[in-house]
C-alpha positions in Angstrom: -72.2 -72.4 50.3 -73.1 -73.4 46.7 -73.8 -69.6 45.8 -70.6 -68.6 47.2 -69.3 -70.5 44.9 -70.7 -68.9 41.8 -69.8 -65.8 43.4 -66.3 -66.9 43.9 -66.0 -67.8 40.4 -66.9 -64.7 38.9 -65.0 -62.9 41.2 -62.1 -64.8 39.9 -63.2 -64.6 36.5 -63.2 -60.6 36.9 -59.7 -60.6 38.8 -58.0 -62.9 35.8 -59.4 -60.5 32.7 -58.4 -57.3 34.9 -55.0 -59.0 34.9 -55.0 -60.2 31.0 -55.7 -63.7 31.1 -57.5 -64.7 28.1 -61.2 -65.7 28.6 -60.6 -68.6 26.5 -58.4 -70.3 28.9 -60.1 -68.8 32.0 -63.9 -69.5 31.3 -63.4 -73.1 31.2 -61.1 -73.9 33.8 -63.4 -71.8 36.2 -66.6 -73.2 35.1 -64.6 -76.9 35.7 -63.6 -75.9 39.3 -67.2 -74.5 40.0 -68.5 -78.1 39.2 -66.1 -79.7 41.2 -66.2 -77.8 44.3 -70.3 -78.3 44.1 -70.1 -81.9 43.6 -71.3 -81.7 40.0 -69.7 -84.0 37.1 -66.4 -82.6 35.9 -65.9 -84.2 32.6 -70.0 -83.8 31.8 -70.1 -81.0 32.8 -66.9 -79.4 30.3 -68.4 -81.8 27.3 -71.9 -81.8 27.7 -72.7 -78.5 29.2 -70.0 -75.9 28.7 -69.1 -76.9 24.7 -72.6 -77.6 23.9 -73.8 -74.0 24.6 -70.4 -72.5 23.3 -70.8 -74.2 20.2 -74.7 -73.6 20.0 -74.0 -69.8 20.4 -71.4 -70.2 17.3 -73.5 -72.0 14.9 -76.5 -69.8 15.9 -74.7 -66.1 15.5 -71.4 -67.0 13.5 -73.2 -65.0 10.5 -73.6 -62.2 12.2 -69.8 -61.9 13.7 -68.7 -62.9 10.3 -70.4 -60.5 8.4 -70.3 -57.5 11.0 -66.6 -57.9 11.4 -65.9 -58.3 7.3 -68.3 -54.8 7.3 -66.4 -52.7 9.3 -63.1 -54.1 8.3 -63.9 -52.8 5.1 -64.7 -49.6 6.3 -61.6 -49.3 8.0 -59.3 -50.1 5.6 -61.4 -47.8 2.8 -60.8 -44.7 5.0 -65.1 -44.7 5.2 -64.8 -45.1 8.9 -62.7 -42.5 9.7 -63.9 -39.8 7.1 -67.6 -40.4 9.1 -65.8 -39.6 11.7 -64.3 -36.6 10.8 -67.3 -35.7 9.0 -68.9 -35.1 12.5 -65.8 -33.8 14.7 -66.1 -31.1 12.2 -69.4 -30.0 12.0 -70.1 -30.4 15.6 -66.0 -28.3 16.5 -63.5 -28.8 18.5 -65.2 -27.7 21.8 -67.7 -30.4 21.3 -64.7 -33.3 21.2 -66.3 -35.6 23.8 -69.6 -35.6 21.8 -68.1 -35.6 18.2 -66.7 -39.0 19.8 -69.5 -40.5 20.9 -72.0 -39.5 18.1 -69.1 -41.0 15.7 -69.0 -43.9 17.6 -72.7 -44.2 17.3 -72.9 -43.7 14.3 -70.8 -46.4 13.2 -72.3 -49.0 15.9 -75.6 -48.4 14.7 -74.1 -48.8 11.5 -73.5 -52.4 12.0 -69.7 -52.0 12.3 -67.7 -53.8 15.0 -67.4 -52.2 18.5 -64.0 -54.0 18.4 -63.3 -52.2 14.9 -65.1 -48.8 16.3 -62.3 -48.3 18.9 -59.7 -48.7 16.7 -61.4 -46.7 14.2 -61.8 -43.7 16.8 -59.2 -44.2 18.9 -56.7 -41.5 17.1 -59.6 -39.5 16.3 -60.2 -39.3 20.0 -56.6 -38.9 20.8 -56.2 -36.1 18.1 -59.2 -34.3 19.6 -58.4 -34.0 23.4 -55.1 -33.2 22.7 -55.9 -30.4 20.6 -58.6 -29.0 23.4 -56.6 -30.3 26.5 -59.0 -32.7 27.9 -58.2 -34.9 30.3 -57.5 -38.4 27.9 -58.2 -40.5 30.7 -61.6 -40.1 29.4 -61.3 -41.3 26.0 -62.1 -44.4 26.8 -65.4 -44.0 28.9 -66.1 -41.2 25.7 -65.5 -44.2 22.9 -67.7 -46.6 25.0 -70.8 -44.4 25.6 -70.9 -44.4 22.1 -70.4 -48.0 20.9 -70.8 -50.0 24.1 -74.3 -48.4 25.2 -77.4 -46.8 23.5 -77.1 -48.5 20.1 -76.2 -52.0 21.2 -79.1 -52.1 23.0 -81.5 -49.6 23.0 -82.2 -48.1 19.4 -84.6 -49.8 17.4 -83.7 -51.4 14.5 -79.8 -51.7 15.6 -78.3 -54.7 13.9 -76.1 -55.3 16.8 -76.2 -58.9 17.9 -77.4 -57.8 21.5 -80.7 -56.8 19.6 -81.2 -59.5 17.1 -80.7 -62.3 20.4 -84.4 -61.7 21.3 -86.1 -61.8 17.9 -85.6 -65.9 18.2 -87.7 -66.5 21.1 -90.0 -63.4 20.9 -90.7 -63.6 17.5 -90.4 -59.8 17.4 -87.8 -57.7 15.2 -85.2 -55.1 15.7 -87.8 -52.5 15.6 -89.4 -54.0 19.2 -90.8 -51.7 21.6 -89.4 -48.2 19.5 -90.6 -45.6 21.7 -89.2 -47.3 24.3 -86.2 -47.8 22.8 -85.8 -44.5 22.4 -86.6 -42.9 25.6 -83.9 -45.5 27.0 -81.3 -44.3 24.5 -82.0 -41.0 25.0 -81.7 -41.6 28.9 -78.1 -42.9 28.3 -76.7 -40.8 26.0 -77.9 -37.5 28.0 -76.7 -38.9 31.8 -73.4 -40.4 30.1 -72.3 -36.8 28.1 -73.7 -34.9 31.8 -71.3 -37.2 33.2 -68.3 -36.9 31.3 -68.5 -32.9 31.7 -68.4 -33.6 35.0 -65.5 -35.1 34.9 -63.8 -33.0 32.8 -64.2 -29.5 34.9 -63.0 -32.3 37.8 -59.8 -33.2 36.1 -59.0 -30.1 35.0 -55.0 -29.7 34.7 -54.6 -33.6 35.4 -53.6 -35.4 32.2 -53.0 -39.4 31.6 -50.6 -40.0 29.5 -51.7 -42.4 26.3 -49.7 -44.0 23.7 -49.3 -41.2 20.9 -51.1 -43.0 17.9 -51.9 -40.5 15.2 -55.2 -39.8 13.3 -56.1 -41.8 10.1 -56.9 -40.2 6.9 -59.5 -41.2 4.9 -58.6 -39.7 1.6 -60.7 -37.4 -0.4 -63.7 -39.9 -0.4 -66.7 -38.1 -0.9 -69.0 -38.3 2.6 -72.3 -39.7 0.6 -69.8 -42.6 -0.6 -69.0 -43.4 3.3 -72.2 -43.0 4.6 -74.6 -45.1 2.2 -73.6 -48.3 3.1 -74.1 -47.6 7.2 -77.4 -45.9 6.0 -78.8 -49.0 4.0 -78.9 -51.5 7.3 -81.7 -49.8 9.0 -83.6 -49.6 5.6 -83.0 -53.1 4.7 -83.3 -54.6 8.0 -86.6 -52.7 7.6 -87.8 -53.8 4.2 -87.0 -57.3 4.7 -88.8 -58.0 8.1 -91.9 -56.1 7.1 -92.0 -56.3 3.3 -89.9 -59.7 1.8 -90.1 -61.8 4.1 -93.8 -61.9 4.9 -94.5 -62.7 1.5 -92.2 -65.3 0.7 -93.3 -68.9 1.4 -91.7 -70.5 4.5 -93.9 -73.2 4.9 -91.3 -75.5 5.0 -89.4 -74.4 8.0 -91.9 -76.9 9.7 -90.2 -80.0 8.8 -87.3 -81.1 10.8 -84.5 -81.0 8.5 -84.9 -77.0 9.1 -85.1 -76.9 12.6 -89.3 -77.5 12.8 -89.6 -74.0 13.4 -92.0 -70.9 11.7 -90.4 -67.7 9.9 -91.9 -65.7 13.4 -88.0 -67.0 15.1 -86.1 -66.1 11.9 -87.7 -63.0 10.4 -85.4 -60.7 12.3 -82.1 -62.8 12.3 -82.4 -62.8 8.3 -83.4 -59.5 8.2 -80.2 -58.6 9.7 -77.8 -61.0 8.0 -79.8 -59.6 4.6 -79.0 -56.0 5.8 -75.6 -56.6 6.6 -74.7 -58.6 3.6 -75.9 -55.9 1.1 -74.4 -53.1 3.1 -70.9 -55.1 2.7 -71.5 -55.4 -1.0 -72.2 -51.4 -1.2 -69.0 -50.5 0.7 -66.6 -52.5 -1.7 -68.6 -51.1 -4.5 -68.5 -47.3 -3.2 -65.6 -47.1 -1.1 -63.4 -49.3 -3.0 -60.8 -50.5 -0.3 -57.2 -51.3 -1.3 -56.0 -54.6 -1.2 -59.8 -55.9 -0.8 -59.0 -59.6 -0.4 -56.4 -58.7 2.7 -59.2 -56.5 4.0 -61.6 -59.6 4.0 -59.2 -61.9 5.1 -58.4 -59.6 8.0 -61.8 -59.2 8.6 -62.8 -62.6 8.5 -59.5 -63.6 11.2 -61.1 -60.3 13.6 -64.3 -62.0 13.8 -63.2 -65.0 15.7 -61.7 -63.8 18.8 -64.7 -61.8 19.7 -66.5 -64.7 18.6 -65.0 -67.2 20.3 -64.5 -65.3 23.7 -68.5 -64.4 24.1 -69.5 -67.8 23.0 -66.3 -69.6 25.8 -68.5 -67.3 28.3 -71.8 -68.7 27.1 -70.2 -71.8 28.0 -69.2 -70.7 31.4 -72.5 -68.9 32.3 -74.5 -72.2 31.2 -71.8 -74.2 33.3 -73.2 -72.0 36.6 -76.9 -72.3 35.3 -76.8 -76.2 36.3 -75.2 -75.8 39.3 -77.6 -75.8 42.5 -76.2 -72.5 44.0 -78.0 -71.1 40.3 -81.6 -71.8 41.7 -81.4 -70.0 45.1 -79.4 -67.2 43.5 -82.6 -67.4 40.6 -85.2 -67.4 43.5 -83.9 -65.1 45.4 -84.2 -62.6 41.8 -87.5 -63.8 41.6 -88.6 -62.9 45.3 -86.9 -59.5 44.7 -89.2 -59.3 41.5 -92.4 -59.9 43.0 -93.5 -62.4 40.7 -93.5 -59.7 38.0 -92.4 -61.2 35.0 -90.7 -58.0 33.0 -88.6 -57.3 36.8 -87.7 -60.9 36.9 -86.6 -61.2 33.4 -84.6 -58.1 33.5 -82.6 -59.3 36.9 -82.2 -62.5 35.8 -80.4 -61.7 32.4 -78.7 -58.7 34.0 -77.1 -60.9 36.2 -76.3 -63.5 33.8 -74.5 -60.8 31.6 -72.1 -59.9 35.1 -71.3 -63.3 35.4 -70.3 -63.5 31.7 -68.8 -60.6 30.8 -71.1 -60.6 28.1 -74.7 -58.9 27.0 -75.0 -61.5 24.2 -73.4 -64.3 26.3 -75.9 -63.4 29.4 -79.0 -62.8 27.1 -78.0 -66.8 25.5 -78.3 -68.0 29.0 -80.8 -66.2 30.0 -83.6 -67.5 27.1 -82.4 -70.6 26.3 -82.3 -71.7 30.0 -85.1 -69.4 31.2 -86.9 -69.1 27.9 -89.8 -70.5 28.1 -90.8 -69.8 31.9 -90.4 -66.2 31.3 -92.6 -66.6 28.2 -95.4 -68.6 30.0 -95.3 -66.0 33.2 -95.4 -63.0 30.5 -98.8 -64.4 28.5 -99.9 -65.0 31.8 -99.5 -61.4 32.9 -100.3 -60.4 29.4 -96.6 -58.7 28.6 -96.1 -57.9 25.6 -93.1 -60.0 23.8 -91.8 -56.8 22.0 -91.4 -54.8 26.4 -89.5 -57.8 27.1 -87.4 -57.7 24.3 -86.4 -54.4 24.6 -86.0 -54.8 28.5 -83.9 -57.6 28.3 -81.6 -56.1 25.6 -81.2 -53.0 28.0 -81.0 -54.9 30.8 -77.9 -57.0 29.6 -76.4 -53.8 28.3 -75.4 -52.8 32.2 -73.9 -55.3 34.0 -71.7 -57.1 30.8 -69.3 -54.0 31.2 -67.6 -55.2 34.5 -63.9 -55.5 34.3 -63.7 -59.0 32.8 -66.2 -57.6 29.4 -63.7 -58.1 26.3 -64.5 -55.0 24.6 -63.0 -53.1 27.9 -60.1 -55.0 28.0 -59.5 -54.5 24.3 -60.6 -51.1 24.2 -57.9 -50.2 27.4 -55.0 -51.9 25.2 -56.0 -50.0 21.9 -55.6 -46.5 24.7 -52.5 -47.6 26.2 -54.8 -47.3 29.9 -55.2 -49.6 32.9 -58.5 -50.3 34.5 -57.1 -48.3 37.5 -56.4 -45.1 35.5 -59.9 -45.4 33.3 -62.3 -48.0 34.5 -64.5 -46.0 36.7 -65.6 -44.0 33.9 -67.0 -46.5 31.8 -68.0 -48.0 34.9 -70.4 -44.9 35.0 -71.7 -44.7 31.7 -71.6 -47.9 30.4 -73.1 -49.5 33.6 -74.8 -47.7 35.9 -76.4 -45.3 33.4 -77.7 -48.0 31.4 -79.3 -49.8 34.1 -81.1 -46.6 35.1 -82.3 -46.0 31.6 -83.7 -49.8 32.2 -85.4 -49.1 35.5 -87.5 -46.3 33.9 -88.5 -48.5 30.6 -89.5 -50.6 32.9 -91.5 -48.3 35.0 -93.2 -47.0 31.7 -93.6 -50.5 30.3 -95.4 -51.3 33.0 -97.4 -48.6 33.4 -98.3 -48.1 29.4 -96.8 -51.3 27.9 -94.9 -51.8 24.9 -95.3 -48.6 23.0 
């Protein structure tokens, strides 16, 4: 009974965001009506339990929402975004539309910019596109998430995407964990997602869905070098600082408490990115010179909150469902499917964290702060490596967070003018079951070479 529960939750939790109901106000009230019905304390359990890991995820990442969303806020409003953009729908033509999409979008991701931002950034990009080649534009949305919702949130090494730098805390690994693998997996996604949306374009020929009839943004006569440094400079400084600064800086007083009695191993990779992110925001005001720059920060700084706020209101409900005691059968019952092997068990465990949540970076949270330190103790025991797991884990949670209730769907159907009906299944494809295939063979490989 008590995991019918949880599974009555989320269920409810799925039906209320495909309907529009904000997370904020959903999350909560769910997670409060879980406890009760399983006997747990109401009042504790909202104060104690759902706020303290909602407001732990906030202090821990606000940084890196703050900072991403002031980047590609800036971006947008210079005209950078959208000149990238049209940099590639050119070179790649007009009969490549559905990649020019998704390698702009991908671009931009692993840019550090916003997948909120990206969809509005390539939205009438998109729109211009299939109209112009007759595509069927009930496939721009799964097209604009296989590029930003996919293979450089989680799988590219070195991404600054939050989903990646989650890990670096408790591995004490960096972005750059487990690149080969990385790679392979990204590859995987990006080649089964673009055979998949062919597919369904010869399928759908002649039947069109209509969309709200945005036009494409013009970004000017800025020069491409000018739009493209700062996007460039994250991987290089995310690079330089983890493997080259930091290292030889001294840190020795992280130990004491007043800074968290910790060791520059947890941090190296969270600074790295905030460094990285913080300098490329600094070379897009300097090169692309935005108008009305403090509007454009101020918007940005208002744009990271929502997103912000919803993950971390899901972190709360997802730690809410971790105390509950329907949590440890479901848990078992991963780990007897798992075999004991650490690298499965981590992988199902924050996979199915990131359903409940809606969220990769919510389910990830969950998954290492409650099951942190049992997956480490079973992974030195098995002699895993902590840069596989990272890498697993990231991919992992980059599946199942894309079910209907995910924020970045809804937000990215509303920006399209779709409903889940008319363009869900299509993300559904490529944004979740692709991933999760490109996890099951890194996790083959893993196993079978480690962590290469």
């Amino acid at each position: 009974m008590s995991v019918i529960l949880i599974f009555l939750a989320l269920t409810l939790l799925i039906a209320g965001a495909w309907r529009g109901i904000s997370v904020l106000v959903l999350a909560p009230v769910l997670a409060t009506l879980a406890a009760f019905a399983s006997g747990a304390p109401v009042l504790a359990g909202y104060t104690q339990i759902f706020m303290q890991a909602a407001g732990a995820f906030v202090i821990a990442f606000f940084p890196l929402f703050l900072l991403g969303a002031l980047f590609g806020k800036v971006m947008e409003a210079s005209g950078a975004a959208a000149r990238l953009a049209s940099a590639i729908a050119s070179a790649l033509g007009a009969k490549n539309a559905i990649l020019a999409v998704v390698l702009a979008c991908a671009l931009l991701t692993y840019g550090g910019v916003s997948l909120f931002v990206v969809a509005f950034a390539a939205w009438p990009l998109a729109h211009a596109l299939f109209v112009q080649t007759g595509l069927p534009q009930r496939l721009i949305p799964a097209s604009i998430a296989l590029g930003a919702f996919t293979f450089t949130m989680t799988a590219l090494p070195g991404t600054p995407s939050i989903q990646n730098a989650i890990p670096m805390a408790t591995f004490g690994t960096t972005a750059f964990a487990a690149p080969g693998l990385g790679l392979i997996a990204g590859a995987v996604m990006l080649v089964l997602g673009l055979v998949w949306l062919q597919w369904r374009v010869r399928k759908l020929a002649g039947h069109h869905v209509a969309a709200v009839t945005n036009t494409p943004t013009t970004s000017g006569a800025l020069p491409l070098w000018r739009a493209a440094a700062p996007i460039l400079s994250v991987g290089v400084v995310t690079l330089i600082m983890g493997s080259v600064v930091l290292p030889l800086l001294d840190t020795g007083y992280l130990a004491d408490a007043a800074y968290g009695a910790t060791d520059l191993s947890r941090l190296r990779g969270l600074w790295s990115v905030i460094t990285a992110l913080a300098v490329a925001l600094i070379l897009a005001l300097i090169l692309s010179r935005p108008p009305r720059v403090m509007q454009s920060l101020n918007d940005g700084a208002e744009s990271a909150l929502l997103p912000l706020f919803n993950t971390a209101s899901l972190v709360g409900f997802g730690a809410v469902i971790a105390t509950l005691p329907g949590f440890d059968v479901f848990r078992q019952s991963l780990d007897g499917l798992a075999g004991g092997n650490a690298l499965i068990s981590a992988a199902l465990s924050s996979a199915a964290l990131a359903g409940i949540t809606g969220s990769a970076s919510g389910g990830m949270s969950i998954a290492l702060d409650v099951l942190g330190p049992s997956i480490i103790a079973q992974a030195t025991l098995q002699g895993v490596d902590p840069a596989l797991l990272h890498r697993v884990i990231a991919v992992a949670t980059g599946g199942l967070d894309t079910l209907p209730h995910n924020g970045a769907v809804v937000t990215l159907l509303g920006i399209c003018g779709m409903t889940h009906r008319q363009a869900y299944g299509d993300i559904f494809v490529v944004a979740v079951v692709v991933p999760t295939i490109a996890c099951s063979l890194i996790i083959a490989l893993g196993m079978a070479f480690g962590s290469f």
